[in-house]
C-alpha positions, 0 to 999 in steps of 0.5 A: 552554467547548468544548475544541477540539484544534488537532491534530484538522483537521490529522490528518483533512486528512493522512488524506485526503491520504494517501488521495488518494496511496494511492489514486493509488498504488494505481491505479499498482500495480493496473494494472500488477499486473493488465496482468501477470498478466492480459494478459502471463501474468506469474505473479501473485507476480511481477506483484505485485512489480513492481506494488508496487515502481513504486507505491513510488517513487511514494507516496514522492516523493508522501507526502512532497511532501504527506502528511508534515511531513519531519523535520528530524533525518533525512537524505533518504537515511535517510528513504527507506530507512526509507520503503523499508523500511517499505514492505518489511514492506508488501509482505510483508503483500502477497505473504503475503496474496495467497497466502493469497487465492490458492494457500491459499483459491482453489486449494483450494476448487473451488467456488470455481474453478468459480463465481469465475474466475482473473483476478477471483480476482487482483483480489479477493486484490489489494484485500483485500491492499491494504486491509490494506497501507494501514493498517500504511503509514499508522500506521507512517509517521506514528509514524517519518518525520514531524516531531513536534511540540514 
C-alpha cells in the first residue's frame, strides 16, 4: 500500500501561495526601491529601506490573509510584531547583502564598473538580496506565526 502523507499537497499549495505574495510583494518593493534610486537619486541603502518597509505591510496583511493558518493562542497585535520583527532580520539580511553587492563588490573591482553600470548593478545586488530574503521569511514564519497541527 502506498503511504500518502495528507500534510504533502498542503505545504506545495502554501509554497506556492507564499510564492504569489512574495512575488507581489517583491513587485511593491523593486519598484519602489528602483524609482528611488534610479529615477529620484535617493541613495540606494535609503531606497531600500523604503522599498522593503512598503512591501511589509503588504506581505503581512496578504501572508496572513492567504498564506498562514492564524494561530489561535496569539493576539493580531503580537502576530504582527513578531511578522514585523521577523521582517527586521530580513531587512537586515537586505541592506547587508546590498552592501556587500554594492559598496564591497561593485565599487572595488573597476572592471566591474567599467563593463556593468550602476543602475544594473543595483537591480542585480536587490535580486540576489531578494532571493536570500525569501527564504529565511518562509522558514521562520511557518515555524513561529502559523497554527500547528494537533
Amino acid at each position: 500500500m502506498k503511504n500518502q502523507n495528507p500534510e504533502k499537497p498542503n505545504i506545495i499549495n502554501q509554497i506556492v501561495r507564499f510564492g504569489i505574495v512574495g512575488v507581489l510583494s517583491t513587485i511593491i518593493d523593486f519598484v519602489i526601491y528602483t524609482l528611488l534610486c534610479n529615477v529620484f537619486g535617493i541613495p540606494y541603502l535609503i531606497a531600500g529601506l523604503c522599498g522593503f518597509c512598503i512591501s511589509l505591510i503588504a506581505n503581512y496583511l496578504m501572508s496572513m490573509a492567504f498564506v498562514f493558518k492564524r494561530r489561535d493562542d496569539m493576539s493580531r497585535t503580537r502576530e504582527f510584531l513578531l511578522f514585523a520583527g521577523m521582517s527586521m532580520v530580513g531587512l537586515g539580511l537586505n541592506e547587508l547583502i546590498l552592501f556587500i553587492c554594492i559598496d564591497v563588490i561593485y565599487s572595488n573591482w573597476t572592471w566591474l564598473n567599467g563593463w556593468l553600470p550602476i543602475s544594473f548593478a543595483n537591480v542585480c545586488a536587490k535580486a540576489a538580496a531578494t532571493g536570500f530574503v525569501m527564504v529565511y521569511n518562509f522558514i521562520s514564519r511557518k515555524l513561529v506565526l502559523e497554527q500547528r497541527s494537533p
